[in-house]
N, CA, C and O of each residue as an XYZ file, in Angstrom:
416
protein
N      48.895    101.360    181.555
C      48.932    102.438    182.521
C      49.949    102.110    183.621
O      49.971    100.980    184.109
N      50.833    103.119    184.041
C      51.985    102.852    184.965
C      51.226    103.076    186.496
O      50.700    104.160    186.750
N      51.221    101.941    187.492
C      51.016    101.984    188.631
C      52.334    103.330    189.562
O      53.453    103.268    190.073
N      51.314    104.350    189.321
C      52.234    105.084    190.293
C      51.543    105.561    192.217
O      50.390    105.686    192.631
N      52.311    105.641    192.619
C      52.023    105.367    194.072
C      51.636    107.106    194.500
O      51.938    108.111    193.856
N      50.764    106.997    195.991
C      50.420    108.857    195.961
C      51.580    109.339    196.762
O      51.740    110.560    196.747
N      52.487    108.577    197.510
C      53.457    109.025    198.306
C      54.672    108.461    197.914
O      54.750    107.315    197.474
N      55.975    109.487    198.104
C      57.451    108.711    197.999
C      57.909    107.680    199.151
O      58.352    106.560    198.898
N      57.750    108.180    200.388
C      57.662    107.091    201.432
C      56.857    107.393    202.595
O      56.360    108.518    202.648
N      56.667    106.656    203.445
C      55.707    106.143    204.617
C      56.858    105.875    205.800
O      57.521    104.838    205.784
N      57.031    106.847    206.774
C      57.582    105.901    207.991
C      56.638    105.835    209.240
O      55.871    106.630    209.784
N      57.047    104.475    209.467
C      56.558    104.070    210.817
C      56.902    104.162    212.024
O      57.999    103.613    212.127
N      56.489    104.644    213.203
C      57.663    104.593    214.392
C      56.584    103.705    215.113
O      55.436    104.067    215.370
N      57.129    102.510    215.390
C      56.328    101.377    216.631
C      56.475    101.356    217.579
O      57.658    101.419    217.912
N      55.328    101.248    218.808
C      55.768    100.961    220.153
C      55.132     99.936    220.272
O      53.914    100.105    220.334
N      55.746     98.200    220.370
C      55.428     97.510    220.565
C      54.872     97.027    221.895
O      55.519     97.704    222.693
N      54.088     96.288    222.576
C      53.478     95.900    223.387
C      52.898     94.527    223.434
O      52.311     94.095    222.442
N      53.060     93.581    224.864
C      52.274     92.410    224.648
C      51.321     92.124    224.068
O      51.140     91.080    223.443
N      50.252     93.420    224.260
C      49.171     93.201    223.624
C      48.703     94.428    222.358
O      47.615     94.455    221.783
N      49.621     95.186    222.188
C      49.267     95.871    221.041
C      50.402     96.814    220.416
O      51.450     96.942    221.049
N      50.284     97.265    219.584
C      51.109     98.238    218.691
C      50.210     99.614    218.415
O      49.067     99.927    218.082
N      51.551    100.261    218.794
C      50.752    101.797    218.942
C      51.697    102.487    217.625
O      52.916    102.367    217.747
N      51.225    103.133    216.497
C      52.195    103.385    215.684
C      51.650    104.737    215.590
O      50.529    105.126    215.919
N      52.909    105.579    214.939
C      52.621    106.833    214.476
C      53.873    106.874    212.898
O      55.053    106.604    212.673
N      52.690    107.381    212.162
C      53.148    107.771    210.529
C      53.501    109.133    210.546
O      53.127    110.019    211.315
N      54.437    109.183    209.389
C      54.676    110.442    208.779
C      55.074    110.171    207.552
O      56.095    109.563    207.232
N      53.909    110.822    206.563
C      53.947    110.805    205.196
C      55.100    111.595    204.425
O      55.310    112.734    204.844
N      55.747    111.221    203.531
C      56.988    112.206    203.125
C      57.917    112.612    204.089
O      58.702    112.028    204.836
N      57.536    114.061    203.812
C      58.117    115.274    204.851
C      56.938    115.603    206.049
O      57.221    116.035    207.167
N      56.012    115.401    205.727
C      55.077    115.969    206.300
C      54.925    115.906    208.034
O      55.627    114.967    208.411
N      54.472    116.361    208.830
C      54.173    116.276    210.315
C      53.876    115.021    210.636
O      52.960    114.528    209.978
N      54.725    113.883    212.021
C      53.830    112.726    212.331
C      52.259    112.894    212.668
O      51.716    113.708    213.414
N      51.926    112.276    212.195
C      50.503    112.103    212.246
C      49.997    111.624    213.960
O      50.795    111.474    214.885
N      48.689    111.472    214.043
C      48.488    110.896    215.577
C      48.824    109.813    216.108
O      49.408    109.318    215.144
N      48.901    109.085    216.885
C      48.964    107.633    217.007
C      48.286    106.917    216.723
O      47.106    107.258    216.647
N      48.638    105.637    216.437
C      47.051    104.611    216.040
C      47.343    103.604    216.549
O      48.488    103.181    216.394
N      46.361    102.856    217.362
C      46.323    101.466    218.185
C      45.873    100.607    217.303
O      44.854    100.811    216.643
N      46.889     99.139    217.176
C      46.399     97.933    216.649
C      45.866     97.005    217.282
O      45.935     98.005    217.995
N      45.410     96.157    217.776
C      45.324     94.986    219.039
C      45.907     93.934    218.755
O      46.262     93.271    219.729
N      46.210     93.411    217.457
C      46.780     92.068    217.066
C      47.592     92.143    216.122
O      47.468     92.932    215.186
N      48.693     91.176    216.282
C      49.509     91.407    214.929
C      49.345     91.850    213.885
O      49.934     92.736    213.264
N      48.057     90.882    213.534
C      47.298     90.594    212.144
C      47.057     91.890    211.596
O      47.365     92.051    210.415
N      46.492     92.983    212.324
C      45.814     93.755    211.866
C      46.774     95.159    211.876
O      46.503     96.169    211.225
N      47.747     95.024    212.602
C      48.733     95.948    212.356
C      50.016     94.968    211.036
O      51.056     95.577    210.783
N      49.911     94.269    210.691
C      50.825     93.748    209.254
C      49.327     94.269    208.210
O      49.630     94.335    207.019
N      47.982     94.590    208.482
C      47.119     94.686    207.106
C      47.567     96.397    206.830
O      47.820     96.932    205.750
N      47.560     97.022    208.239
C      47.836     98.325    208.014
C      49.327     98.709    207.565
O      49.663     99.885    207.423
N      50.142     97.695    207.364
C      51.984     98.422    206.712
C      51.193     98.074    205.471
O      50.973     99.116    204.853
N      50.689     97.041    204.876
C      50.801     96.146    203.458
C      49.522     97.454    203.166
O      49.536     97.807    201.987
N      48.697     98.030    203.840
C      48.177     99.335    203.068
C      49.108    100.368    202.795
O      48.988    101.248    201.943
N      50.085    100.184    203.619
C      50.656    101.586    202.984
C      51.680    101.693    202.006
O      52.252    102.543    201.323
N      51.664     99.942    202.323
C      52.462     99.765    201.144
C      52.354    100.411    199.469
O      53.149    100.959    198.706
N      50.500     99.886    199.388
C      50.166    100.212    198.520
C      49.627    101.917    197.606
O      49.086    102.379    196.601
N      50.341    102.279    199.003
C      50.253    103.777    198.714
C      51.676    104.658    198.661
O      51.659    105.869    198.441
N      52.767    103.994    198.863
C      54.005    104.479    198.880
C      55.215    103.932    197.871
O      55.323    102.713    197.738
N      55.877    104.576    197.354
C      57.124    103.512    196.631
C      57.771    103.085    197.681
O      58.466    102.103    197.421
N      57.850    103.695    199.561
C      58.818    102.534    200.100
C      58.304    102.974    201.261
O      57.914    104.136    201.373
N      58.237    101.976    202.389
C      57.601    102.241    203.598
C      59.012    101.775    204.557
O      59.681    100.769    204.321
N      59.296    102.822    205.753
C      59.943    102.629    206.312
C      59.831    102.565    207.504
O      59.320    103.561    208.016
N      60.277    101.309    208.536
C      59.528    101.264    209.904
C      60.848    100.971    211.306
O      61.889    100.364    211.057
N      60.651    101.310    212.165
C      61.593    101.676    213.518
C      61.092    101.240    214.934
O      60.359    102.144    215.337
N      61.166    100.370    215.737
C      61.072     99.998    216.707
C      62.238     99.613    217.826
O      63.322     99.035    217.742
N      61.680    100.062    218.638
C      62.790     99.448    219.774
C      62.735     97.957    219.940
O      61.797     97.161    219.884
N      64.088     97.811    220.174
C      64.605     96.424    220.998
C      64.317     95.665    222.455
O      64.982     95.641    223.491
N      63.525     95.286    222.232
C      62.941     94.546    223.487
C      62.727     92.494    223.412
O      63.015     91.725    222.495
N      62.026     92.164    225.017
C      61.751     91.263    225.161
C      60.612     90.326    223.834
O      60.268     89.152    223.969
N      60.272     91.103    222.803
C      59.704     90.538    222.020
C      60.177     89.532    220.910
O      59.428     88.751    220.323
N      61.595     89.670    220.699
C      62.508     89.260    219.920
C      62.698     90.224    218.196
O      62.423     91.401    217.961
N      63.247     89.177    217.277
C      63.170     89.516    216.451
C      62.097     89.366    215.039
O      62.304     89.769    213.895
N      61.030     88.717    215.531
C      59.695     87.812    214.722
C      59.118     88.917    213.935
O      58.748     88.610    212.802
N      58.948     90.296    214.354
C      58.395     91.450    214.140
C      59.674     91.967    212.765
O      59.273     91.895    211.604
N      60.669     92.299    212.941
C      61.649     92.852    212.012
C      61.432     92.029    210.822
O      61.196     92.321    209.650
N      61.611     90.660    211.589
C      61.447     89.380    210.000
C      60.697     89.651    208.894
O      60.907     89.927    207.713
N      59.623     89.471    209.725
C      58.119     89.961    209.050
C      58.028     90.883    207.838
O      57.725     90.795    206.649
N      58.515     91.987    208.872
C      58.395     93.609    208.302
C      59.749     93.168    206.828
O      59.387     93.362    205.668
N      60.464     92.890    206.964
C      61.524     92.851    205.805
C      61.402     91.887    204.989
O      62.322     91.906    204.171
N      60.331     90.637    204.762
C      59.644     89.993    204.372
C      58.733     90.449    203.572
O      58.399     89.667    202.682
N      58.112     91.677    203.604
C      57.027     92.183    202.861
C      57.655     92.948    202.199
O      56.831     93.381    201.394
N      59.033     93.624    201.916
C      59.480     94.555    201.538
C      60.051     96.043    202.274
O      60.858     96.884    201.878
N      59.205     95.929    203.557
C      59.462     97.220    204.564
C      61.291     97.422    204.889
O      61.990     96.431    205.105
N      61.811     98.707    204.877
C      63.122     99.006    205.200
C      63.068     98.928    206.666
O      63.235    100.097    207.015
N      62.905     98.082    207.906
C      62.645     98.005    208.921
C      64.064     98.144    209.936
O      65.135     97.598    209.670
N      63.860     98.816    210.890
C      65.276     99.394    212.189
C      64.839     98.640    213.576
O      63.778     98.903    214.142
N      65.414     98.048    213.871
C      65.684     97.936    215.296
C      66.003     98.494    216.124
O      66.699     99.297    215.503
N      66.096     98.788    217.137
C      67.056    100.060    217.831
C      67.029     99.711    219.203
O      66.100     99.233    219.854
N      68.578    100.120    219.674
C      68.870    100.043    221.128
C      68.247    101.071    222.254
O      68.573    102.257    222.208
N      67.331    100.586    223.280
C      66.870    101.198    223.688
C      67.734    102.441    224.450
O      68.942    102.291    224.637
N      67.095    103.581    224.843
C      68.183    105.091    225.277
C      67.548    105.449    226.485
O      66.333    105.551    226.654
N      68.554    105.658    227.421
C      68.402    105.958    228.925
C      68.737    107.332    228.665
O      69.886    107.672    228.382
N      67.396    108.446    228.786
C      67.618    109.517    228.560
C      68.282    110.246    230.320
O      68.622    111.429    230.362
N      68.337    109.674    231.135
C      68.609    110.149    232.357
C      69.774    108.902    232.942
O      69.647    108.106    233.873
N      70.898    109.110    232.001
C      72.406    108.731    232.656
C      72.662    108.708    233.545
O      73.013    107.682    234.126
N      72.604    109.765    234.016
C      73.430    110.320    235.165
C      72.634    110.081    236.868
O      73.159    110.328    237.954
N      71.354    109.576    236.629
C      70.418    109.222    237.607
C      70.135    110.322    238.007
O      70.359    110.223    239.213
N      69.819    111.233    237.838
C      69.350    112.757    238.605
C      67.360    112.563    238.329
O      66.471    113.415    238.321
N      67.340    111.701    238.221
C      65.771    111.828    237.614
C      65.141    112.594    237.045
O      64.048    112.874    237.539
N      65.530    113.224    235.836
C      65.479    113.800    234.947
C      64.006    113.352    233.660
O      63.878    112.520    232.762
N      63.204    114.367    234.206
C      61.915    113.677    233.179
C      61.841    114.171    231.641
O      61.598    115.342    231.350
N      62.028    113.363    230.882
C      62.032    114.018    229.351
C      60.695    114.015    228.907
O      60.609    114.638    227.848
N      59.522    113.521    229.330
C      58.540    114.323    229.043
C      58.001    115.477    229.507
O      57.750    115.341    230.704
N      57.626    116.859    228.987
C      57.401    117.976    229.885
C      56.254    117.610    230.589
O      56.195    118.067    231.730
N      55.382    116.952    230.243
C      54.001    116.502    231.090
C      53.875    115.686    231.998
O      52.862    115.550    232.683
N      55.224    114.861    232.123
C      55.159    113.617    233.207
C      55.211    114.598    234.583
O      56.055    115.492    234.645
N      54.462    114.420    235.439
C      54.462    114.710    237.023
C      55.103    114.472    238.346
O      54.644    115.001    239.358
């Protein structure tokens, strides 16, 4: 019997934190899903290696910060297509410009 997977891919978008990882999925095409809080490494690497097992390829994106690079390693270690990314100053120009509509 051929191990076939229920999804084509899985992406991840991470917001890393000293003390936790806040991720949000989006299956396929489909809508990101809600956020989900990890508290420890451990338990946010059990939740990629699940989705692993539900996707032919899981793809994951985090910003570049004071955490280094230990997290990317990891992630491309298990197989994950993992991004780094330079963080973006959505307000250049200093006008204080809020890009969330809800911030106050």
């Amino acid at each position: 019997m051929i191990d076939q997977k229920q999804y084509l891919a899985v992406k991840l978008g991470i917001d890393v934190h000293a003390d936790s990882y806040v991720v949000v999925r989006q299956v396929d095409g489909s809508t990101p899903q809600t956020s989900q809080k990890f508290r420890t490494r451990e338990s946010f690497l059990r939740f990629v290696s699940k989705q692993q097992s539900e996707a032919e390829q899981v793809y994951a994106c985090y910003e570049a910060g004071p955490f280094g690079y230990g997290l990317h390693r990891q992630l491309l270690s298990m197989g994950v297509t993992n991004y780094v990314v330079a963080p973006q100053d959505w307000d250049e120009q200093g006008r204080g410009v809020k890009s969330d509509s809800l911030s106050t």
